[in-house]
C-alpha positions in Angstrom: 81.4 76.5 100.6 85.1 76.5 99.6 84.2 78.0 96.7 82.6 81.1 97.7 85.6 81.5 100.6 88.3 80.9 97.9 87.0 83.6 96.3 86.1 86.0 99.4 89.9 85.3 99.7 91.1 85.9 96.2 88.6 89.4 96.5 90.6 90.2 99.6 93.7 89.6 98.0 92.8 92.0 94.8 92.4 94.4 97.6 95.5 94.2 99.4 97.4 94.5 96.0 95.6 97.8 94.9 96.2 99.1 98.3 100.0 98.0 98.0 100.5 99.9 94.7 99.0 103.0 96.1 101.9 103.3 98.2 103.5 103.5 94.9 102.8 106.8 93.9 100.5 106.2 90.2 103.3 107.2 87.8 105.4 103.8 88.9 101.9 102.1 88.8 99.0 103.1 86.4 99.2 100.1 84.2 99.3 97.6 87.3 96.4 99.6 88.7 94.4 99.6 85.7 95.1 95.6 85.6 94.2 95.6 89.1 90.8 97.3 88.6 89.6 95.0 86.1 90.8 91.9 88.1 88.7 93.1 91.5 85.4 93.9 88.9 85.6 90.4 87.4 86.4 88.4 90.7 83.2 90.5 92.6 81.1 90.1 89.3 81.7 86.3 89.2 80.9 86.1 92.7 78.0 88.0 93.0 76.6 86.2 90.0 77.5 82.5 91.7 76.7 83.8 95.2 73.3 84.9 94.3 72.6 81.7 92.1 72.8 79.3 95.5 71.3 82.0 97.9 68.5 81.9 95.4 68.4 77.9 95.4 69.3 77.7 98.9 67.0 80.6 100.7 64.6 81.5 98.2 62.3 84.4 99.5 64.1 84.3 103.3 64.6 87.9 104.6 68.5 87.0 105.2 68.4 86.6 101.0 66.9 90.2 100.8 68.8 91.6 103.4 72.0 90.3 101.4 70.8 91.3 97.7 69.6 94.9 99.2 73.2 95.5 100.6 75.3 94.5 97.6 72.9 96.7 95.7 73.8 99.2 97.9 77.4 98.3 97.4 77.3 97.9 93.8 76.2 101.3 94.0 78.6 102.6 95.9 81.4 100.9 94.1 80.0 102.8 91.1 79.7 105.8 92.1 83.7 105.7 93.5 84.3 104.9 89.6 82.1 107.6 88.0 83.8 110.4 90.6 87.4 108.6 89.4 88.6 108.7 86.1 91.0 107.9 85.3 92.7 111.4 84.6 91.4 112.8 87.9 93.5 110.4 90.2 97.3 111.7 89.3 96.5 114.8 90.7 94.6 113.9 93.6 96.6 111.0 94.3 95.9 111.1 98.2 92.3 112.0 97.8 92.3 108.9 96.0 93.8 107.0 97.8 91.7 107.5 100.4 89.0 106.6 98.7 89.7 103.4 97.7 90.8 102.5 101.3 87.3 103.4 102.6 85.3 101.5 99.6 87.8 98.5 100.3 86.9 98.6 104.1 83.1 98.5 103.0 83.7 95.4 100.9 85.7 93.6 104.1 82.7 94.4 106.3 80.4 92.8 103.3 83.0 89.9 103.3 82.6 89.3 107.2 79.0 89.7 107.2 78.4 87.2 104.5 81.0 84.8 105.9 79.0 85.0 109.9 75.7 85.0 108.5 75.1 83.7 104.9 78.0 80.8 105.1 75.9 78.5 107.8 73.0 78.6 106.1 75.4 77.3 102.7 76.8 74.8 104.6 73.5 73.7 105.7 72.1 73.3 102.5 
């Protein structure tokens, strides 16, 4: 269980930091936000991949395990489409747009975070 909240925590952090350098304005910031980016992917990649491994093990075919892989579909999806409508030489010129953006998808990964943590995380420790 520390595991997976160690890295609900270190997902968090990635967050905070990207919304920090937005404050920053993206000519003082591109190459940290680009570092950023690639951090957050591979922190919610690895987690996903680990997270689904022991819901698998530990809930195989309960609707709580299909309730949670449905969702981070859903947010996988959304996270994607946030990228697609984003490149990289959009944002400069709709830096607030964008910011805005990336402030609402964050807030739909800390409900995911919460959610998993109140519902997913007793059934962990159980196991």
């Amino acid at each position: 269980m520390a595991k997976f909240q160690n890295d609900h925590d270190a997902i968090r952090a990635a967050m905070q930091r990207y919304a920090a350098l937005l404050a920053g304005g993206h000519e003082a910031v591109a190459a940290e936000m680009l570092r950023e980016r690639v951090l957050f992917s591979h922190l919610l990649h690895r987690h996903r991949a680990d997270e689904d491994m022991e819901t698998g093990r530990t809930l195989p075919g309960a609707p709580l395990a299909a309730a949670l892989a449905a969702d981070m579909q859903a947010l996988l999806a959304e996270y994607s489409a946030h990228v697609r409508a984003w490149p990289p030489a959009r944002i400069p010129g709709e830096w607030d747009s964008y910011a805005k953006a990336v402030l609402k998808l964050q807030q739909r990964m800390r409900m995911r975070l919460a959610w998993e943590e109140r519902e997913l995380f007793p059934f962990l420790s159980a196991a």
